[in-house]
C-alpha positions as CSV (number, residue, x, y, z in Angstrom):
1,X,0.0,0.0,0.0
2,X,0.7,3.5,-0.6
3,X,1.0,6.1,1.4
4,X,-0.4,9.7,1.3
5,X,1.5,13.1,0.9
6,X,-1.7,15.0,2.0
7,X,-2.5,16.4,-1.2
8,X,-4.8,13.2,-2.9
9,X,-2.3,11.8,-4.5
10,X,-0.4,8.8,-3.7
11,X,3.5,8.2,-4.1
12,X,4.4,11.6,-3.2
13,X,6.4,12.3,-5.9
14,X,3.1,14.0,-7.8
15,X,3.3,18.5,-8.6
16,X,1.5,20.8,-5.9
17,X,-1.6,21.9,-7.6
18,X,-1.2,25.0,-8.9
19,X,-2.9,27.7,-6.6
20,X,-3.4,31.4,-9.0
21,X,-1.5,34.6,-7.4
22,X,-3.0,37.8,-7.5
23,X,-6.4,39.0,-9.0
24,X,-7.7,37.5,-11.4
25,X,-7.9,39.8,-14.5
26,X,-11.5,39.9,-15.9
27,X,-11.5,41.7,-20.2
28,X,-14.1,43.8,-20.5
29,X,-14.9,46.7,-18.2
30,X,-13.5,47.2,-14.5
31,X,-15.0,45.0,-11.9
32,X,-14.3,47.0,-8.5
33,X,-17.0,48.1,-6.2
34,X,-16.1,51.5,-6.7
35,X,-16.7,51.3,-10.9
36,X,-20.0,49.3,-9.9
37,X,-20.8,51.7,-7.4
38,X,-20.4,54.5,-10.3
39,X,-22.1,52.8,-12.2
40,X,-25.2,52.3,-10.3
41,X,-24.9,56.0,-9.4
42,X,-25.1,57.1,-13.1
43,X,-27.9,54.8,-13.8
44,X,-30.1,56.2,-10.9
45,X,-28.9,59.5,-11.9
46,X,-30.5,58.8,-15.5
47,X,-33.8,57.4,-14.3
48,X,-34.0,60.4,-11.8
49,X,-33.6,62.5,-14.9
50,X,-36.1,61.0,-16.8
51,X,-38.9,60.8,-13.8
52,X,-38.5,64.4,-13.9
53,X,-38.4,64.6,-17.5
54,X,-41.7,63.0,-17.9
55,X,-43.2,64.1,-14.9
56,X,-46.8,66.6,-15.5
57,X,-46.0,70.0,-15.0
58,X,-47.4,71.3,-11.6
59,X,-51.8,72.1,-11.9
60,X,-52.5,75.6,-12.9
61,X,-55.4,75.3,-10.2
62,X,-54.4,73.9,-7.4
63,X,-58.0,74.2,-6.0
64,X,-59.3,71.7,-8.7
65,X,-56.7,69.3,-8.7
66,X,-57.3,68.7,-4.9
67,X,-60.2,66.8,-6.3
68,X,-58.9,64.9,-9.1
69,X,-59.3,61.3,-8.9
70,X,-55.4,60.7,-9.3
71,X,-53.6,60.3,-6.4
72,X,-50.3,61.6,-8.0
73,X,-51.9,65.0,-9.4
74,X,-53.6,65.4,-5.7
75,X,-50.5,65.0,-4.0
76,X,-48.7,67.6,-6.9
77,X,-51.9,70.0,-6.2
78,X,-51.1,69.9,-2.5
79,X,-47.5,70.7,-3.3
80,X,-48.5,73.8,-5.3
81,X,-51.1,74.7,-2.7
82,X,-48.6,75.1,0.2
83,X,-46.7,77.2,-3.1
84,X,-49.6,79.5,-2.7
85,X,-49.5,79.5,0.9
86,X,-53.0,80.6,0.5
87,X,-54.8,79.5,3.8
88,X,-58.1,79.2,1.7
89,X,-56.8,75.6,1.0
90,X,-56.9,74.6,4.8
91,X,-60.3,72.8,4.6
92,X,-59.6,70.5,1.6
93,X,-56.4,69.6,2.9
94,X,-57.6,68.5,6.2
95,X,-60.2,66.2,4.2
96,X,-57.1,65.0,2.1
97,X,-55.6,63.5,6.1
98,X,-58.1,60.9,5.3
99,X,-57.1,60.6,1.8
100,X,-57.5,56.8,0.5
101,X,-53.5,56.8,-0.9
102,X,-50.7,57.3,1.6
103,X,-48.8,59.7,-0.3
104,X,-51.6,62.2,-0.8
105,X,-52.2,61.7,3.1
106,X,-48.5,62.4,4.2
107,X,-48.2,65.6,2.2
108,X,-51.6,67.2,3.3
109,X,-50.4,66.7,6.8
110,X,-47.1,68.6,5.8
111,X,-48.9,70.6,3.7
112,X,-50.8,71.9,6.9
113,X,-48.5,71.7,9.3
114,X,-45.9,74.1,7.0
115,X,-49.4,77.0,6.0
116,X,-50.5,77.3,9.8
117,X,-47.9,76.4,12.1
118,X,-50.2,74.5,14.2
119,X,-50.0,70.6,14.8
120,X,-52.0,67.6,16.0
121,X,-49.6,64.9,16.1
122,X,-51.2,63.5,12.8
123,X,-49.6,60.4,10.9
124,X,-50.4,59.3,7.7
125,X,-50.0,55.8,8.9
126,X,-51.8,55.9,12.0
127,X,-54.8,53.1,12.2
128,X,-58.2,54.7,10.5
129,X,-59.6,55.5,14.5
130,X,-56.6,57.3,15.2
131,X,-56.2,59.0,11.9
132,X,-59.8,60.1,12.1
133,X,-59.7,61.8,16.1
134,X,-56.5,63.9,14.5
135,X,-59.1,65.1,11.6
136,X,-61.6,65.8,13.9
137,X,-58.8,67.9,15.9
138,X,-57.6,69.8,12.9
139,X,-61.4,70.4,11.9
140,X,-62.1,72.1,15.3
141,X,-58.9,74.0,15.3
142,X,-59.3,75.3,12.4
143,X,-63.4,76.2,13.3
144,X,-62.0,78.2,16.2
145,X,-59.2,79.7,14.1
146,X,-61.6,80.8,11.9
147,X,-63.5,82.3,14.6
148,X,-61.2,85.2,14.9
149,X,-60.6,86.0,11.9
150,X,-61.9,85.5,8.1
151,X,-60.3,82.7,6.5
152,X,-61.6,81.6,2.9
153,X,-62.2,78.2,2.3
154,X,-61.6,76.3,-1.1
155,X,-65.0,75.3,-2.2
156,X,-65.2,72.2,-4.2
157,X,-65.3,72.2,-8.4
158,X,-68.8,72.2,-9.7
159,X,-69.8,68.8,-10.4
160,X,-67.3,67.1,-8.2
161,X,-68.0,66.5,-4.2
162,X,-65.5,66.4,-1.3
């Protein structure tokens, strides 16, 4: 019998496999984390670009597009609304707080925070109970706000209810 030299093979007189030194150079372009990493950056760069590219200009009426049936132009009319920072947009916004999409939700309750200065504590991701008290906050603050002085209100487009 044969013995072993450790390596698999018997008779020890066999080569040492042959182990590669260094990198191993890859044809084609660079490999590194940091080429991949500026790579990805460019890419997200790009589609950033063209989100913006072919993004809907802002609504010429905010006070319309509060009651579009698109979440995404809602949430744009509630950008342009805080633009304004007319205060005739308070009521629509606090209807928007119960607003069936997220997004739309989050921003009115920016949106109102940033025209009055005043806050509830609302969430946009608070459970419907919770979400609902907040409204009913913001609807009584903004009845007793009202009280002392004469802010408008944003009336809802003919045709179309709140």
């Amino acid at each position: 019998m044969r013995a072993s030299d450790g390596n698999g093979s018997a008779g020890g007189g066999g080569r040492e496999p042959r182990v590669p030194k260094g990198p191993r150079r890859v044809s084609g372009p660079s490999r590194t984390p940091r080429a991949l990493l500026g790579a990805l950056a460019g890419l997200a760069l790009c589609l950033l670009a063209a989100c913006a590219a072919d993004g809907p200009a802002p609504p010429a009426d905010p006070a319309l597009a509060l009651y579009d049936p698109n979440g995404a132009v809602r949430m744009r009319a509630v950008h342009a609304a805080v633009a304004r920072g007319d205060p005739a947009f308070v009521p629509r916004l606090v209807d928007l707080l119960d607003d069936p999409d997220g997004g739309v939700r989050l921003a009115a309750g920016r949106a109102l925070r940033e025209l009055t200065g005043h806050d509830t504590g609302y969430r946009a991701d608070l459970p419907d109970a919770q979400r609902r008290e907040h409204i009913a906050r913001w609807r009584a603050w903004y009845s007793s706000s009202r009280a002392g002085g004469s802010a408008g209100t944003a009336a809802p487009p003919e045709g179309r209810a709140p």
